[in-house]
N, CA, C and O atoms as a GROMACS GRO file, in nm:
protein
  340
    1UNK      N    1  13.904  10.514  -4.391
    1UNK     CA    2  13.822  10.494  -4.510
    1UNK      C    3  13.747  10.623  -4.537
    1UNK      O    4  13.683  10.675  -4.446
    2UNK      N    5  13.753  10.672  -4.644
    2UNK     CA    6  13.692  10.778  -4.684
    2UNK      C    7  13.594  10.756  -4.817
    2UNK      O    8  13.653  10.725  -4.921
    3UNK      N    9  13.432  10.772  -4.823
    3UNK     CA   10  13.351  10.779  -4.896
    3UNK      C   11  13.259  10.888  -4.900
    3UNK      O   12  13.145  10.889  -4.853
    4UNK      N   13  13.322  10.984  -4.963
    4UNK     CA   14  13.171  11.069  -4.930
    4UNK      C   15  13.112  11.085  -5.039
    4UNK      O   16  13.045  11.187  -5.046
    5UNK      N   17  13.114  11.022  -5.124
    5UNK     CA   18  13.009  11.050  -5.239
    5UNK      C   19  12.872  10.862  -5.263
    5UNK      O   20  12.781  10.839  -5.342
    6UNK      N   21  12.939  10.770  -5.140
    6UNK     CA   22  12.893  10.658  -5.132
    6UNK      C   23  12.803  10.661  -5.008
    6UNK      O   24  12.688  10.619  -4.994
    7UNK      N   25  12.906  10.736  -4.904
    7UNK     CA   26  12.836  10.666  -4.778
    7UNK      C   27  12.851  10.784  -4.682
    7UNK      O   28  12.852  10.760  -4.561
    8UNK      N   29  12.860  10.886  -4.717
    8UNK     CA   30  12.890  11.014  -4.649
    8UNK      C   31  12.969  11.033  -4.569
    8UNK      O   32  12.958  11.118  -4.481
    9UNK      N   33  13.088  10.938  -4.587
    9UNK     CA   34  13.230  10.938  -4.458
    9UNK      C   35  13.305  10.992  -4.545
    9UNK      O   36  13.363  10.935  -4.637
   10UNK      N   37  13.306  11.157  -4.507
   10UNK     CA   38  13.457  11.288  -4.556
   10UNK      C   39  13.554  11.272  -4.442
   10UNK      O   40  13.662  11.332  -4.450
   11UNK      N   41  13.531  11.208  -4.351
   11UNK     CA   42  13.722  11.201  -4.272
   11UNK      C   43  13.694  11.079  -4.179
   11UNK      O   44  13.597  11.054  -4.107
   12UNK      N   45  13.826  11.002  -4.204
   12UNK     CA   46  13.844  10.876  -4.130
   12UNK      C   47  13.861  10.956  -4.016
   12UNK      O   48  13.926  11.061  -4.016
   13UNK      N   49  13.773  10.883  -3.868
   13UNK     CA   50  13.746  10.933  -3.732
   13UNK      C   51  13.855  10.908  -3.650
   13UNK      O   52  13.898  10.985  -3.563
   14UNK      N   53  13.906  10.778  -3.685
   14UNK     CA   54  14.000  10.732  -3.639
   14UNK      C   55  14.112  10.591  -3.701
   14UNK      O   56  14.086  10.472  -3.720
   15UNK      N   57  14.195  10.643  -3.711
   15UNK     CA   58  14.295  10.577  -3.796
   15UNK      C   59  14.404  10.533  -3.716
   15UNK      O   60  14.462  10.603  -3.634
   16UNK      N   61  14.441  10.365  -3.754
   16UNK     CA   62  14.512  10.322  -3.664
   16UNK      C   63  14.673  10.334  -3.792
   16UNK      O   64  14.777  10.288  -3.744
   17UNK      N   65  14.679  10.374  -3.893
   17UNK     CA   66  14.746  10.424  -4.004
   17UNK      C   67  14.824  10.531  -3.950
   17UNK      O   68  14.944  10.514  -3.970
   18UNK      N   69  14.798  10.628  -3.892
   18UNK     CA   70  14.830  10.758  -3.822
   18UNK      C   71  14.859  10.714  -3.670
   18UNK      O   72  14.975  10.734  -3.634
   19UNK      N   73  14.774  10.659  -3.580
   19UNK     CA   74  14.849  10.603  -3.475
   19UNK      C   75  14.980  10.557  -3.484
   19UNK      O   76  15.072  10.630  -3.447
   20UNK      N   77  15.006  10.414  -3.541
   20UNK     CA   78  15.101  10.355  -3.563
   20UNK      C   79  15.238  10.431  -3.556
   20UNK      O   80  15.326  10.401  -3.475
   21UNK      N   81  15.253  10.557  -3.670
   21UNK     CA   82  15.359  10.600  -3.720
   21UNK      C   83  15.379  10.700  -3.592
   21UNK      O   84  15.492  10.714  -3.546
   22UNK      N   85  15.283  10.759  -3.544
   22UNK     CA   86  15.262  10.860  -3.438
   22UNK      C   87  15.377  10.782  -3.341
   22UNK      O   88  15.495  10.815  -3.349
   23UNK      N   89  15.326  10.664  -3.240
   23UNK     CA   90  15.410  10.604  -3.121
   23UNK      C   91  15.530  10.583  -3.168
   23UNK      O   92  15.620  10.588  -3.084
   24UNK      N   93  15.571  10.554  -3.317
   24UNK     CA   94  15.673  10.528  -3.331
   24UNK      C   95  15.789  10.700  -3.334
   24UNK      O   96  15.896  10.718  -3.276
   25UNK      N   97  15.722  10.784  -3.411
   25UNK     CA   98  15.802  10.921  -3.399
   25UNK      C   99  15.805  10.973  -3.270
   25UNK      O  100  15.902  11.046  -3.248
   26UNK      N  101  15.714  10.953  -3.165
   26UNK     CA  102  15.696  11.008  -3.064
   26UNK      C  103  15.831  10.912  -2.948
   26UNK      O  104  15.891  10.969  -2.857
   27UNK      N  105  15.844  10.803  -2.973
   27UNK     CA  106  15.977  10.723  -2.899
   27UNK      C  107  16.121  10.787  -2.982
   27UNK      O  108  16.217  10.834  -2.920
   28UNK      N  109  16.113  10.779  -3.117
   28UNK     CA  110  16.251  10.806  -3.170
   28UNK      C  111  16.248  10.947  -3.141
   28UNK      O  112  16.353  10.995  -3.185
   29UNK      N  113  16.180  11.030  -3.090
   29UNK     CA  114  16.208  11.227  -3.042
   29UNK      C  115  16.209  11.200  -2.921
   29UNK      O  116  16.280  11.286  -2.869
   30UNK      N  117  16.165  11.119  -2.830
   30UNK     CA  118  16.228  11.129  -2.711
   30UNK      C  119  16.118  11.167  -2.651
   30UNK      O  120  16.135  11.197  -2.533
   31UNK      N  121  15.984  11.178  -2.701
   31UNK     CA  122  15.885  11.232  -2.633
   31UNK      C  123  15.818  11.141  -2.513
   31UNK      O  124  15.753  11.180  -2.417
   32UNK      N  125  15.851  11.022  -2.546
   32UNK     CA  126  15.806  10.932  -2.440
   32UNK      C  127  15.932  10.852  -2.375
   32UNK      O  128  16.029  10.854  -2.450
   33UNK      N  129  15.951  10.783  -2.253
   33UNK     CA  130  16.024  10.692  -2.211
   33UNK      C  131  16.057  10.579  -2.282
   33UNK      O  132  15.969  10.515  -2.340
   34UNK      N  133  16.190  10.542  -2.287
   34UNK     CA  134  16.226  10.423  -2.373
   34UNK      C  135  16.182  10.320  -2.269
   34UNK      O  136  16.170  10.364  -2.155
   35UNK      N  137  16.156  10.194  -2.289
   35UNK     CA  138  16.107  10.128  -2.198
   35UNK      C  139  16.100   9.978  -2.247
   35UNK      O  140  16.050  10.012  -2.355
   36UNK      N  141  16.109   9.853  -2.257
   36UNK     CA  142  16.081   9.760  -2.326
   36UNK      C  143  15.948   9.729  -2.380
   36UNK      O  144  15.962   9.666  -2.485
   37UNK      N  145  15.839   9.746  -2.353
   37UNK     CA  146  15.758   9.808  -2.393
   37UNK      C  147  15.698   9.918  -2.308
   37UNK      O  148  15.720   9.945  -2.190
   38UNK      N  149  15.596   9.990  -2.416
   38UNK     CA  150  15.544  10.120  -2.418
   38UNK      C  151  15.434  10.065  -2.452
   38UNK      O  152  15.427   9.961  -2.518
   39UNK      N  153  15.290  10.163  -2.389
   39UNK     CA  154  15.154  10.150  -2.452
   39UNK      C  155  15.116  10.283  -2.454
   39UNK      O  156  15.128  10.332  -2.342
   40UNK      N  157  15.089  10.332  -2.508
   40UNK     CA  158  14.986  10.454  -2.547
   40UNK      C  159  14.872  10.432  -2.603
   40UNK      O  160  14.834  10.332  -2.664
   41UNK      N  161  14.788  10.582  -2.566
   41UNK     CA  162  14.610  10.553  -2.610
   41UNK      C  163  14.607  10.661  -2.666
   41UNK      O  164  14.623  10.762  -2.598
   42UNK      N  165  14.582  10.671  -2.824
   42UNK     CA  166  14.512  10.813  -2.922
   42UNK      C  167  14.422  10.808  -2.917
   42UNK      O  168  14.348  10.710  -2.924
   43UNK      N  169  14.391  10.962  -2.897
   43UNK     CA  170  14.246  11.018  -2.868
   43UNK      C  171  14.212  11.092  -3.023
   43UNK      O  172  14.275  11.176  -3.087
   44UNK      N  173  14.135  11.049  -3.039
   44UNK     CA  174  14.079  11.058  -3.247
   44UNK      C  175  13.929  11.128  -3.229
   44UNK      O  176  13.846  11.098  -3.142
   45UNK      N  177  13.915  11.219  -3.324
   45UNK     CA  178  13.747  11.234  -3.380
   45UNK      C  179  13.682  11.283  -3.260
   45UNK      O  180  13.560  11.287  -3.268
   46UNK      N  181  13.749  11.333  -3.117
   46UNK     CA  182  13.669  11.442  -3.050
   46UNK      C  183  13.573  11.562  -3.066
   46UNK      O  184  13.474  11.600  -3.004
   47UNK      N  185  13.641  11.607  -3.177
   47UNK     CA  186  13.603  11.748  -3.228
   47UNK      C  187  13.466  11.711  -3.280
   47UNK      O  188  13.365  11.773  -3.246
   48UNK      N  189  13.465  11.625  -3.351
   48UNK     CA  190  13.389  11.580  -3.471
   48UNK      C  191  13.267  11.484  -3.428
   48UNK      O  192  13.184  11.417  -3.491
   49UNK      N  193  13.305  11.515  -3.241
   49UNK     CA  194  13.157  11.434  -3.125
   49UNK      C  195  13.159  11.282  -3.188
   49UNK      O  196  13.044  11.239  -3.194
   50UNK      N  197  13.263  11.183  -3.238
   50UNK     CA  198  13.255  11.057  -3.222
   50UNK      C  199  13.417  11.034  -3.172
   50UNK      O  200  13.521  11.060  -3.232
   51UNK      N  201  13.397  10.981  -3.055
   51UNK     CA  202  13.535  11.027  -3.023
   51UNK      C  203  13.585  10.858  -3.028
   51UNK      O  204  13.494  10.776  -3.011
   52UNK      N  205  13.686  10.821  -3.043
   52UNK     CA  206  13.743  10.702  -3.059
   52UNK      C  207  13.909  10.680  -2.992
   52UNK      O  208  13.982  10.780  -2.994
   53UNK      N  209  13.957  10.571  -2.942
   53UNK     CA  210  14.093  10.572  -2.884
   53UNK      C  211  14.124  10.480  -2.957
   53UNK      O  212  14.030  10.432  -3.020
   54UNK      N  213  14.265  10.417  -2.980
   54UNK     CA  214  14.338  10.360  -3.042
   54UNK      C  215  14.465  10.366  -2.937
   54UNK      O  216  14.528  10.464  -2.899
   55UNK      N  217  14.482  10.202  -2.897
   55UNK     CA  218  14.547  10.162  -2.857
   55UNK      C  219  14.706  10.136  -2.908
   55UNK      O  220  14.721  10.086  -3.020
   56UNK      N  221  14.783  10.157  -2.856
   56UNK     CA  222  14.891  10.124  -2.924
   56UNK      C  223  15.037  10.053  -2.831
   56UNK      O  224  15.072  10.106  -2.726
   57UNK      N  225  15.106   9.938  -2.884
   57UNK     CA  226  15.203   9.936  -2.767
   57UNK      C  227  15.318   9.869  -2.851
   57UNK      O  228  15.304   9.761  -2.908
   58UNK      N  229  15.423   9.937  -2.852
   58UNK     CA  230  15.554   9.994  -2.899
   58UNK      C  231  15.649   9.859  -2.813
   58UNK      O  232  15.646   9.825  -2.694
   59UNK      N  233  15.725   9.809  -2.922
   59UNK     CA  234  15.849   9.764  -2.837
   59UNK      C  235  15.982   9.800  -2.916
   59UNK      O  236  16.006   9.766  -3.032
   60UNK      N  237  16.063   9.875  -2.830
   60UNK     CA  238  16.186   9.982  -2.946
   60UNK      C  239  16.253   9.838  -2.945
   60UNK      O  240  16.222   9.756  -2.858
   61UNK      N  241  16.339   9.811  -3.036
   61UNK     CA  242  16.462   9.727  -3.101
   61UNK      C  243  16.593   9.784  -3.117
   61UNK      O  244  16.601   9.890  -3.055
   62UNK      N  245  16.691   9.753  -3.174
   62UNK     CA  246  16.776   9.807  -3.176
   62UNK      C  247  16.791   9.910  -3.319
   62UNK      O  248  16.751   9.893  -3.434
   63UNK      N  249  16.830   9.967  -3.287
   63UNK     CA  250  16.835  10.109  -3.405
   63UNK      C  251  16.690  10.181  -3.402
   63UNK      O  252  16.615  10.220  -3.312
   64UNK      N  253  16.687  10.179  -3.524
   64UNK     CA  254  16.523  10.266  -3.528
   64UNK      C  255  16.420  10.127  -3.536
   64UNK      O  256  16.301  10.124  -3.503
   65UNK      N  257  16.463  10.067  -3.565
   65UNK     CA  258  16.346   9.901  -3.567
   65UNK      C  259  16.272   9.940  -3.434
   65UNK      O  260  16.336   9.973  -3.334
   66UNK      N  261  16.152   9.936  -3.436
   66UNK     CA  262  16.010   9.940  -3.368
   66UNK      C  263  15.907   9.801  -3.376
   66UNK      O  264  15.845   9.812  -3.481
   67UNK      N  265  15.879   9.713  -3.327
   67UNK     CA  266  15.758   9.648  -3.288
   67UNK      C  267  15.659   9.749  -3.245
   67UNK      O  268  15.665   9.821  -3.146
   68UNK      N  269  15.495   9.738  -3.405
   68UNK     CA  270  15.437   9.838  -3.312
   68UNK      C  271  15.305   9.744  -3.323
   68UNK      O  272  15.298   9.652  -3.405
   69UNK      N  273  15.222   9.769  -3.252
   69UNK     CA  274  15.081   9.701  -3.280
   69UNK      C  275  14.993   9.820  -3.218
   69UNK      O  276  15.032   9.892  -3.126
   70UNK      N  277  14.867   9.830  -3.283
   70UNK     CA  278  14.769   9.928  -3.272
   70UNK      C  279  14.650   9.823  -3.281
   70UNK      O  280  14.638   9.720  -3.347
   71UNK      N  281  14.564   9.890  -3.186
   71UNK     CA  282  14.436   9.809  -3.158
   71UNK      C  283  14.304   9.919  -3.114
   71UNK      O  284  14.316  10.040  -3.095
   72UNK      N  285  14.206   9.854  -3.107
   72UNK     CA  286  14.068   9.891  -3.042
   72UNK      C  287  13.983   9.837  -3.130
   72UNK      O  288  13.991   9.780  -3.238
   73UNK      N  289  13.861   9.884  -3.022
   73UNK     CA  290  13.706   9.853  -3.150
   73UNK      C  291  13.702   9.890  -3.258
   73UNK      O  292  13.746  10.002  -3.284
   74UNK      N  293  13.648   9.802  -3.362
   74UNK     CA  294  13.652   9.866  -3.557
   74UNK      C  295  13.458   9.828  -3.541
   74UNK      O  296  13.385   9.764  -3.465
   75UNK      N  297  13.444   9.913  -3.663
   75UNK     CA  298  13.330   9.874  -3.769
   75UNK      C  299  13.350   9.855  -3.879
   75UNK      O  300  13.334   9.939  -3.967
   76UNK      N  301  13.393   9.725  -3.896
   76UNK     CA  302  13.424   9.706  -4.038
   76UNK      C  303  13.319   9.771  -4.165
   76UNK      O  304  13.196   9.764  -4.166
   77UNK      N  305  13.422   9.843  -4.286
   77UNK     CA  306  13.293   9.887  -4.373
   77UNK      C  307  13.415   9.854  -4.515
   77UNK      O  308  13.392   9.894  -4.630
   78UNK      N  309  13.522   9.788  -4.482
   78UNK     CA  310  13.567   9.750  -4.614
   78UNK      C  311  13.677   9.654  -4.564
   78UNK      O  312  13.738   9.674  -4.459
   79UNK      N  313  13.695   9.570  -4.629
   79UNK     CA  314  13.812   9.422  -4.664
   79UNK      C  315  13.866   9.374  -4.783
   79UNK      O  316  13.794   9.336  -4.875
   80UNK      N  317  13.997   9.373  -4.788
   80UNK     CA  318  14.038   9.337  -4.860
   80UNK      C  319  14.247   9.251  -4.862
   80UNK      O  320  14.335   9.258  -4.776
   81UNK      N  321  14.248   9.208  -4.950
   81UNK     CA  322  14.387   9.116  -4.957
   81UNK      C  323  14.490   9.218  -5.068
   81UNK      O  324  14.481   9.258  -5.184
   82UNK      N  325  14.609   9.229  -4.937
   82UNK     CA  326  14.733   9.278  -5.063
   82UNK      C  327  14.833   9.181  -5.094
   82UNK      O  328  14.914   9.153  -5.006
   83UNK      N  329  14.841   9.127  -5.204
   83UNK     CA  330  14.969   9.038  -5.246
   83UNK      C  331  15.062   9.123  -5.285
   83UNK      O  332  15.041   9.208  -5.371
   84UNK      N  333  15.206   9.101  -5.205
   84UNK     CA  334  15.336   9.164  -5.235
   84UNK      C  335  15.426   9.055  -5.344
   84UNK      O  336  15.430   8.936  -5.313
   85UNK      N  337  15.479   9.092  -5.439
   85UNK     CA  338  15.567   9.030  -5.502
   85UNK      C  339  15.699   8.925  -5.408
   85UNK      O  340  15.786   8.865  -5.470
   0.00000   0.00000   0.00000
């Protein structure tokens, strides 16, 4: 979430948006062990002295199909509903 003209947040600290896609490129390059599942922990917003992890745990499928789920503590500061056609 980014507000900086509302609430003075210029960079999401930690994004489970960027995790997600991360575990998944990081299994299809080979960077990690194929495994039935996988868990990894992103390390977010160090630099920036609020440091945050994001959980993540991967189950590969067949082809590029990925089961991914990403987790940790939130502070919620926005909600909302997307209806897909």
């Amino acid at each position: 979430m980014f507000a900086p003209h509302t609430s003075g947040i210029s960079k999401d600290l930690a994004t489970g948006s960027a995790s997600g896609p991360l575990g998944a490129y990081l299994l299809r390059h080979g960077c990690v062990n194929a495994a039935p599942e996988i868990r990894l922990i992103s390390e977010q917003g160090t630099k920036m002295v609020r440091q945050s992890f994001g959980h993540l745990r991967l189950r590969p499928g067949s082809g590029d199909a990925v089961a991914n789920e990403v987790g940790g503590s939130t502070v919620p500061v926005l909600e909302g509903v997307l209806h897909l056609p």
